[in-house]
N, C-alpha and C positions, 0 to 999 in steps of 0.2 A: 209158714213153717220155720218154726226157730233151726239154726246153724247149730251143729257139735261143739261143742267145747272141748280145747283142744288143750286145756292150760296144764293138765295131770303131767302131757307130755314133756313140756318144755324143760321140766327140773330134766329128765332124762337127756333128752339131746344137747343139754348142757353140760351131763356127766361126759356123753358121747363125745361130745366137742374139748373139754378136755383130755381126754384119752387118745383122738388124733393128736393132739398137739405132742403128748408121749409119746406116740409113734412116731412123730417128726423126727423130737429130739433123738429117740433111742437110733433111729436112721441116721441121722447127721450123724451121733457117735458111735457108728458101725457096730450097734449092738450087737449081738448074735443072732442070729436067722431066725433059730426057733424061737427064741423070748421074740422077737418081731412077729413070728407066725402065730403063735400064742396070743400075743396082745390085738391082731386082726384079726383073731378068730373072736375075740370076745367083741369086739366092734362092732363087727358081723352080726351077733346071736343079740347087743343092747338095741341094734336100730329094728332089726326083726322083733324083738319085743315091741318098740314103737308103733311099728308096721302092721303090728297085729291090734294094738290097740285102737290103731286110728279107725281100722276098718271096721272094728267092732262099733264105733261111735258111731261111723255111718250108718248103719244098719239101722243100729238103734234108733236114730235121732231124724238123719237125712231120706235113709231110704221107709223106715217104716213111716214117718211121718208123712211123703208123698203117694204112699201105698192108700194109708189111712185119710187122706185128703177126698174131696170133692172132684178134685181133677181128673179126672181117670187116664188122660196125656201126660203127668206130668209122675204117677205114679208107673204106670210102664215105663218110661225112658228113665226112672232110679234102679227100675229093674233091671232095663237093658245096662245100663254104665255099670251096676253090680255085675252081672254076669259077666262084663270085660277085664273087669278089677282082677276078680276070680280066674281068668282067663290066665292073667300073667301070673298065680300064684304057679302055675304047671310049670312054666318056660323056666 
């Protein structure tokens, strides 16, 4: 079973990782609250776009490929870690 490819992501958590680094600074220079709550809330909503891609890869890639396998062990237990994944979308 080939692995997900993850590489779409990395430009993003790049954008991500620069945008903390703004939040550092805009902290160090006691920016104002809200322009700070504003700038984490978009942080918030770039890695939840991640968050949602990654799992969709899974599905696609990792869990229907062990679905679609000969293994019939190895396709339950993608099922079962999906259903957990899923679990912490509620929490």
């Amino acid at each position: 079973m080939k692995h997900a490819s993850h590489r779409r992501q990395v430009t993003r958590l790049k954008r991500i990782q620069g945008q903390v680094g703004g939040l550092v600074r805009m902290v160090e220079d006691e920016r104002y609250c809200v322009d700070i709550l504003t700038q984490i809330r978009a942080v918030r909503a770039a890695l939840k776009k991640v968050e949602d891609q990654v799992l969709q890869e899974h599905v696609r890639h990792c869990v229907a490929g062990a679905v679609a396998s000969d293994l019939a062990n190895e396709g339950q237990e993608k099922l079962e870690e999906l259903f957990q994944v899923l679990a912490r979308y509620t929490d």
